[in-house]
N, C-alpha and C positions, 0 to 999 in steps of 0.2 A: 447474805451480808450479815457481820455480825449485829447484834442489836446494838449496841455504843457505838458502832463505828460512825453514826450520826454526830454523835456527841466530841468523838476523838478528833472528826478529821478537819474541823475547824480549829484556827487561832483561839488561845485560852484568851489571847484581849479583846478579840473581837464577841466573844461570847459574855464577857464582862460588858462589854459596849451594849448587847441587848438585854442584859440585866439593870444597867443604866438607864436604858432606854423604857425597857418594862415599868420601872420602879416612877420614872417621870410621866409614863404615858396614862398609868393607873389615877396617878395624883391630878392631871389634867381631866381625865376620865372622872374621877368622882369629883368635881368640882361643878361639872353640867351634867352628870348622868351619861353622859356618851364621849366618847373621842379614844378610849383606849384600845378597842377595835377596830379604829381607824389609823393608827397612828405605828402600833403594834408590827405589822404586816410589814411595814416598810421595810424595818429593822431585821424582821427575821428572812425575808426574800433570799438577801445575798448570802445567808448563811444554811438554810437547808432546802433553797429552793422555791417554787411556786407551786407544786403539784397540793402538798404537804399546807400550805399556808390555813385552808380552812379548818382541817383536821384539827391541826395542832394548835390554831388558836381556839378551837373549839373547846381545848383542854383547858387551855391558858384563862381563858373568858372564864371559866366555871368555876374556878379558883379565883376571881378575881372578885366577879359577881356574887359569892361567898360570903367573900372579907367583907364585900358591904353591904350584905345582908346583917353581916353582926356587927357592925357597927352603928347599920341604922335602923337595927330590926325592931326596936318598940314603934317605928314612923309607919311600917305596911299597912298598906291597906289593903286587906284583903279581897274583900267584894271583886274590887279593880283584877287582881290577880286569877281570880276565880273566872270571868268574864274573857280576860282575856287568854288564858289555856284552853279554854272551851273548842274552838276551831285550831289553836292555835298551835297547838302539841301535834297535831295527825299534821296539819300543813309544812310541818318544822321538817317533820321526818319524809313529806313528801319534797321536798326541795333539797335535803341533802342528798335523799336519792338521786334526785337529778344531776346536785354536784359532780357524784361518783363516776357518773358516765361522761364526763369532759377530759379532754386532754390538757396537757400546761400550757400549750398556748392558746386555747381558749379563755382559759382562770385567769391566766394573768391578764388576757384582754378586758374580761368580764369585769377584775379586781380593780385596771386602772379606770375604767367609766365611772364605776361605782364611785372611787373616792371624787373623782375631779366632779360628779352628779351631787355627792353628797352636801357640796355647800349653797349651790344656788337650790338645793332640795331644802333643805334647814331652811333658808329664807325666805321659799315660797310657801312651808308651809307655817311660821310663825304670821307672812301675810295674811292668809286664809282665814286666822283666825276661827276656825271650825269649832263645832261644838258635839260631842257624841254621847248619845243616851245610852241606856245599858245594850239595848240590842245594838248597837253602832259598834260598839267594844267588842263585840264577840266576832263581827265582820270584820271590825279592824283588826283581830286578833291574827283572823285565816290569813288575811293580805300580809300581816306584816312577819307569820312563820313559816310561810314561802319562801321570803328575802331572805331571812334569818337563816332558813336550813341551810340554803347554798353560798352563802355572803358570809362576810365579815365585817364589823365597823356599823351593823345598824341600827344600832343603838339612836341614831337621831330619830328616825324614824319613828319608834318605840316612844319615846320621851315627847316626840310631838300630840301621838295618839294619847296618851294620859294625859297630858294637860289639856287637850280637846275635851277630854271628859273632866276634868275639874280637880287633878292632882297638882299639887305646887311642895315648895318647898323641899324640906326634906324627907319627908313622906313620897313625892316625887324620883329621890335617887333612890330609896327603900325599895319602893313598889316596883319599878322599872329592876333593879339590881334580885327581887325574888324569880320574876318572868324573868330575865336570862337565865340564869341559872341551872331552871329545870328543861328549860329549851335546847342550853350547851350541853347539858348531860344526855339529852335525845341524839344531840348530836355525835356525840359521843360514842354511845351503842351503836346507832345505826353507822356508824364511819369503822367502829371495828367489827361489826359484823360483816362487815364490805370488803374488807382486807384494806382498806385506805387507814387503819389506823394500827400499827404494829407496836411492840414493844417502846424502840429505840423512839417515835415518833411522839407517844406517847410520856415516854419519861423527858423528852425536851419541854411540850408542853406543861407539863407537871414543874419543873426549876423556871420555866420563863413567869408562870402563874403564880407561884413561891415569891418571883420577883415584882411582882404590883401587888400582893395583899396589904401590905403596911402601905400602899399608894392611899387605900380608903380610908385609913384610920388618919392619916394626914391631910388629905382633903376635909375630913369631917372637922380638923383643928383650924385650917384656914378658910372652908367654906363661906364666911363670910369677908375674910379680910380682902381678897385679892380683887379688883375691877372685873365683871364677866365679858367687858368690850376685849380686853388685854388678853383674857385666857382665849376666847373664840377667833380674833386676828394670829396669835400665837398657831395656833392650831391648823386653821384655815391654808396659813401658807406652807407648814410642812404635809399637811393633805396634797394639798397642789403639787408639789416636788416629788411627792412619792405615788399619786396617779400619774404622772406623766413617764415616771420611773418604770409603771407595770407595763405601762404601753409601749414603751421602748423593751422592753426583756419580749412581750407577745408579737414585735414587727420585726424584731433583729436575724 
């Protein structure tokens, strides 16, 4: 198959719709540190598929988590980052691994649990109220670059473990937004060394990732204006529509 022919054999509006989409998901995403990997997925589903979704948002993610590195990059805490690649890089690549070896209707199956999982997950772990010392961080690191290798969207997860350990604010979306980053780029290598990440798959994620950078640089402008109740309801229920959406494409 040609390499672009990913690129050609959709609608130019419809591929403008997940540049839309990217650009809004990003700015929801850097406003809590997570949801644009959640959000993402939905959008690009009907347009290259489900096999493809982690791959490519693996690209997408890396470029996104980038942007807001430099936008919030004097807030890192490093310590926290340091702590938490420890485990957390070999388990990233052990879970992508495992992605590789599924077929699309497992992904898609796997992809809609995950989202419609993800919000009573968020709120049972803001319950918990946990607290994690530095060796907690390096276990949390292993647990949460497992999900990460074969997932997409979890980012909550992530965000809940630093605040367990004592991250907030904006040093919070900093420090979370370094850990993706080098995570997505593991993912990366390991998905092209797999043959699951080719040219054509690659330069989509590379323009959909293009389209959420300026998402961070705008979240960091409104970060404080918007209600966090309004973005998280917002959010919640296009999760919901779009996990119930995998699981119809994984039964059908």
């Amino acid at each position: 198959m040609d390499e672009l022919n990913l690129l050609t054999q959709a609608p130019l509006l419809q591929w403008l719709g997940v540049g839309v989409v990217a650009f809004l998901a990003a700015v929801l995403g850097g406003l809590a540190g997570y949801g644009t990997g959640l959000v993402l997925p939905i959008a690009l589903a009907p347009v290259i598929g489900v096999a493809p979704i982690v791959p490519v948002m693996a690209v997408a993610m890396m470029i996104n988590n980038a942007s807001r590195v430099l936008a919030f990059r004097r807030e890192i805490q490093w310590p926290h980052v340091r702590r938490m690649w420890w485990l957390g890089l070999p388990a990233c690549l052990l879970g992508a691994w495992g992605y590789t070896r599924l077929d699309a209707r497992w992904i898609a199956l796997l992809l809609g649990l995950f989202l419609l999982a993800s919000i009573p997950l968020r709120r049972g772990l803001q319950r918990l109220n946990m607290r994690l010392g530095a060796g907690g961080e390096v276990v949390a690191g292993g647990v949460f670059g497992v999900i990460e290798g074969g997932m997409t969207g979890t980012g909550v997860i992530l965000i809940s473990m630093l605040m367990a350990a004592g991250v907030q604010g904006a040093a919070l979306i900093a420090t979370d937004a370094v850990i993706s980053t080098v995570m997505s780029l593991a993912k990366v290598l390991l998905f092209g060394g797999a043959s699951r990440l080719d040219a054509s798959l690659a330069v989509t994620g590379v323009l959909v990732g293009l389209c959420t950078a300026p998402g961070a640089f705008v979240a960091r402008a409104i970060l404080t204006r918007m209600p966090q109740r309004l973005h998280l309801r917002i959010m919640e229920a296009v999760v919901v529509c779009g996990g119930l959406g995998f699981l119809w494409r994984a039964w059908r």
